[in-house]
NUKOL-944249 format. One record per residue (C-alpha): residue number from 1; residue in three letters; x, y, z. Coordinates in steps of 0.02 Angstrom, whole numbers. Each point is the difference from the previous one (the first is absolute). Layout:
NUKOL-944249
- NUM:Ala:X:Y:Z
...
//
This chain:
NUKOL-944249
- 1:Unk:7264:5710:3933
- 2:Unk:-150:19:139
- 3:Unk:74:58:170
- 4:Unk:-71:-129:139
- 5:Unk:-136:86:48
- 6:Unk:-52:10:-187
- 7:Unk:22:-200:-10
- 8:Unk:-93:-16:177
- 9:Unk:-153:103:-88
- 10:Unk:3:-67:-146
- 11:Unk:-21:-171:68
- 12:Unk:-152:67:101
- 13:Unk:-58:82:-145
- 14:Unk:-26:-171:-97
- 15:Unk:-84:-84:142
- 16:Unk:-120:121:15
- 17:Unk:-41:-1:-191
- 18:Unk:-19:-189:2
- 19:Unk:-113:22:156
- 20:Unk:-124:138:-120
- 21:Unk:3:-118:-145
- 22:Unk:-43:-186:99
- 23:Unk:-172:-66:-30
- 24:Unk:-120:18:122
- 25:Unk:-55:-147:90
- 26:Unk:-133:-61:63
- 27:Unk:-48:77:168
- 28:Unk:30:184:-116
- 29:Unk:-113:-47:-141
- 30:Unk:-102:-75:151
- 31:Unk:-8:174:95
- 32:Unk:-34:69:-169
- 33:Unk:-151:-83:-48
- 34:Unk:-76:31:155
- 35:Unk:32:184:8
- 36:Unk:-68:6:-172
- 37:Unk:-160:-73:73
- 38:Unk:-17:120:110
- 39:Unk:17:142:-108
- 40:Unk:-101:-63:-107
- 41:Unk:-156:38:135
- 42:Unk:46:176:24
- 43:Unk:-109:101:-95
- 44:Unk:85:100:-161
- 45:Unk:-45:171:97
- 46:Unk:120:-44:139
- 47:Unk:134:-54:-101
- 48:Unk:-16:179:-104
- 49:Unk:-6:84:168
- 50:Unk:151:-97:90
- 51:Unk:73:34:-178
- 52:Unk:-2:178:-12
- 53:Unk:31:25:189
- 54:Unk:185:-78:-10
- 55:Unk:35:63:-183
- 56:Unk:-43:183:86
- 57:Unk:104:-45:154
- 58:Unk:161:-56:-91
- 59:Unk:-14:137:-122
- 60:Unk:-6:116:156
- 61:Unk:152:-75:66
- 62:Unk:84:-12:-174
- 63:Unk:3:155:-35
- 64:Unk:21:83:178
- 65:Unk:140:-114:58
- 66:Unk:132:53:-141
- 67:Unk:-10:181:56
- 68:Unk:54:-66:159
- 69:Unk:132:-137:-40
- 70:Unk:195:27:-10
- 71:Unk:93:39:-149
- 72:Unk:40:-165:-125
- 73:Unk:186:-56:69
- 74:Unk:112:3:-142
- 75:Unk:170:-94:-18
- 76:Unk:12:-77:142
- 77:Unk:63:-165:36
- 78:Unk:-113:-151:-1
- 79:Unk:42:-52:183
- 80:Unk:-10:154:75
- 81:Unk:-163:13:-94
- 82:Unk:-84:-128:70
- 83:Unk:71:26:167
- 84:Unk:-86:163:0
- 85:Unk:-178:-95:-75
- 86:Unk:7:-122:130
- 87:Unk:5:138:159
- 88:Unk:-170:60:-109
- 89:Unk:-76:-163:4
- 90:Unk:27:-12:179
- 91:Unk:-61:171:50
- 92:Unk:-170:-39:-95
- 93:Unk:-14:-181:59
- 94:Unk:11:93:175
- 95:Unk:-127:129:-41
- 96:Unk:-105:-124:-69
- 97:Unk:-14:-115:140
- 98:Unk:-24:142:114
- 99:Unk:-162:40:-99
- 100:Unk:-64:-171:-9
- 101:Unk:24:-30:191
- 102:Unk:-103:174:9
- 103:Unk:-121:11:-95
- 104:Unk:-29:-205:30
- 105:Unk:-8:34:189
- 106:Unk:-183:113:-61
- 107:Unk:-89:-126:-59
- 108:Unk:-101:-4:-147
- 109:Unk:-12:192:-22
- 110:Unk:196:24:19
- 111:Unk:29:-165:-101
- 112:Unk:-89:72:-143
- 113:Unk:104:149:2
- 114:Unk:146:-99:-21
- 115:Unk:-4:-24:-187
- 116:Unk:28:145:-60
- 117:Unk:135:56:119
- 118:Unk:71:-165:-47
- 119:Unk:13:40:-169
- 120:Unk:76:178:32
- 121:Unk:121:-64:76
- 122:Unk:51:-141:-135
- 123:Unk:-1:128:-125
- 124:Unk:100:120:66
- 125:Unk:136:-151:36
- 126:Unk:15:-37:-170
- 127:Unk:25:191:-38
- 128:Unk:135:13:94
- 129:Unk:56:-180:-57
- 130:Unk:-20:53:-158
- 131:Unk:94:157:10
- 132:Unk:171:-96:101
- 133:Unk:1:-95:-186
- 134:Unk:28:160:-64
- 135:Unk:-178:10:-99
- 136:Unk:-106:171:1
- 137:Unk:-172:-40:49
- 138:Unk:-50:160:-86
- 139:Unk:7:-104:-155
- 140:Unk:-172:-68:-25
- 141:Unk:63:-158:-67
- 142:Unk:94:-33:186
- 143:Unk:-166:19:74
- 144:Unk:-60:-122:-99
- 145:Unk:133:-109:35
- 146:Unk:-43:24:178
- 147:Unk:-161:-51:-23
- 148:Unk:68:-171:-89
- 149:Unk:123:-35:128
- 150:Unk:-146:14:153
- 151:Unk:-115:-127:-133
- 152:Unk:170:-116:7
- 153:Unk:2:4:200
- 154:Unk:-190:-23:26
- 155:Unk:-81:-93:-103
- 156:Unk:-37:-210:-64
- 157:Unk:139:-93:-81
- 158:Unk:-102:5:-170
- 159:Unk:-14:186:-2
- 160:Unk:183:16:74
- 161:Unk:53:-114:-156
- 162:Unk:-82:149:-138
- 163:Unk:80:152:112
- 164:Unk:181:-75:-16
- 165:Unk:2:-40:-175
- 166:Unk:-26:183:-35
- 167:Unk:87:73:120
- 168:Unk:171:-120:-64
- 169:Unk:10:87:-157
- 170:Unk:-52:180:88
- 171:Unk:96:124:-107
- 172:Unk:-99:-70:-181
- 173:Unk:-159:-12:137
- 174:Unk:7:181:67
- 175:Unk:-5:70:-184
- 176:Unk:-167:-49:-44
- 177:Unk:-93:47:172
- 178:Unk:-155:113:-11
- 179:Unk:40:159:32
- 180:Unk:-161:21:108
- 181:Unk:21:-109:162
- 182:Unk:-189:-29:-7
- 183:Unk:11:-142:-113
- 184:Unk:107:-109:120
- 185:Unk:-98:-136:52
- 186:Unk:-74:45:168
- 187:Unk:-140:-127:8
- 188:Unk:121:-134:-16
- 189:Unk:157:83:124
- 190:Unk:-145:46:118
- 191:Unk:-89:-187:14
- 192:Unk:193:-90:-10
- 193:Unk:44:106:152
- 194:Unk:-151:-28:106
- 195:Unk:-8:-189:-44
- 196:Unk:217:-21:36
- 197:Unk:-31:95:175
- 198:Unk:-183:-26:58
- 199:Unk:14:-161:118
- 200:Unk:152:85:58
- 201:Unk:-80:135:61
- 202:Unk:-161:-38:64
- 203:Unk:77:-84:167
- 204:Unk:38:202:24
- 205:Unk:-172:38:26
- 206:Unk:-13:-141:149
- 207:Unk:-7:103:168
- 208:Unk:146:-48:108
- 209:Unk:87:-91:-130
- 210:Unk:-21:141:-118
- 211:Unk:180:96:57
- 212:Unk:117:-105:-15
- 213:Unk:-61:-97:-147
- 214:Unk:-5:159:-90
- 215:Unk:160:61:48
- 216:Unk:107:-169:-42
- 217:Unk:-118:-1:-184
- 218:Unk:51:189:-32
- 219:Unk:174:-69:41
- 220:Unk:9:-144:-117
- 221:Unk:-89:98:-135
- 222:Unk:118:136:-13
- 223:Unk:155:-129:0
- 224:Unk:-82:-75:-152
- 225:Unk:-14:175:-101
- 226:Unk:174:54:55
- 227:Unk:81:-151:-62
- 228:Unk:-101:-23:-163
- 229:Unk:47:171:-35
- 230:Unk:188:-30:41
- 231:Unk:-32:-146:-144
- 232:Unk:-80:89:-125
- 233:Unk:118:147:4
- 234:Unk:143:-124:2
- 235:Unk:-98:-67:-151
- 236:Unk:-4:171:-78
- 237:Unk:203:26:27
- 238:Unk:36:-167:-75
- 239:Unk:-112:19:-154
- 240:Unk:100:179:-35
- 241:Unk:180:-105:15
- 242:Unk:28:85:162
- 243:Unk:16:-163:75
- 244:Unk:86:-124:-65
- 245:Unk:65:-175:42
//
């Protein structure tokens, strides 16, 4: 039998997983077309650049920020667990906002540095997320998982739909990865990411306006990622029968 808290999560846990696999509707095949159009009149050279630029970034981060991040948290009890994830999502959402409202405050010159502090600091959250579920990042395939989990927070409903379908049969999914982590898709995380957070974002680079909308955005934005990684781990623990109703 579940304890309460099990039930309680459990019942969030199927919410959420009927939420990843609705349709999308209207306005988000709407927004979709149109960002497609746009794309579309970027030339291919920027695309390679903006391409390799994040692949290098995330990489960078990848593979620095498990050097760095806590031991994976072993047998310990699912409440307690989260307890412990949620003080990390709250500490980051912080840390987050605090950026946006900084480098938002600079203008255009600050605003652009904003993305890739951004993204430091959602990977490093689901790191340490990663590593409260009792999962060693040093495995390759929990990067990668990583990497799926941020494509599940960030991107259209459409693209959302073909992440969740593999990562809801993960442990058949995670034995036939490439071992080299340059055939992930980065064209397709990179342009998914820009297009989810783009309008978002651009209100940062408005002087005056610039702080606080990029502090609240950081905000919201981390709030997503911590919970769709609560989800997906929950996911993870249910699939393995550690979780049962």
């Amino acid at each position: 039998m579940p304890t309460p808290y099990e039930s309680l999560v459990l019942n969030e846990l199927q919410r959420w997983q009927y939420d990843m696999q609705r349709p999308p509707s209207f306005l988000n095949n709407l927004a979709r077309k149109t960002q497609h159009k746009i794309n579309s009149y970027i030339p291919e050279k920027i695309h390679n650049a903006i391409t390799t630029a994040i692949k290098q970034m995330i990489r960078g981060v990848l593979f620095g920020a498990g050097k760095i991040t806590a031991k994976a948290l072993y047998d310990f009890p699912l409440e307690l667990r989260e307890n412990l994830v949620r003080e990390r999502i709250k500490h980051y959402k912080h840390a987050a906002a605090a950026e946006g409202g900084i480098t938002g405050a600079g203008g255009i010159l600050l605003g652009l540095a904003d993305f890739p502090l951004l993204l430091s600091i959602k990977l490093k959250l689901l790191f340490d997320i990663a590593a409260l579920y009792g999962h060693d990042v040093h495995d390759y395939r929990e990067r990668v998982y990583l990497l799926h989990i941020f494509q599940l927070a960030f991107s259209s409903q459409e693209h959302r739909h073909d992440i969740y379908r593999q990562m809801a049969d993960w442990e058949s999914q995670k034995q036939v990865l490439p071992e080299d982590i340059n055939q992930f898709n980065w064209r397709t995380f990179q342009q998914e990411y820009r297009d989810y957070i783009d309008l978002a974002k651009m209100a940062q680079l408005i002087p005056v306006i610039g702080a606080p909308v990029g502090a609240i955005v950081n905000y919201r934005l981390l709030q997503k990622l911590g919970e769709t990684a609560m989800n997906a781990y929950r996911m993870r623990l249910h699939e393995q029968g550690q979780l049962k109703a």
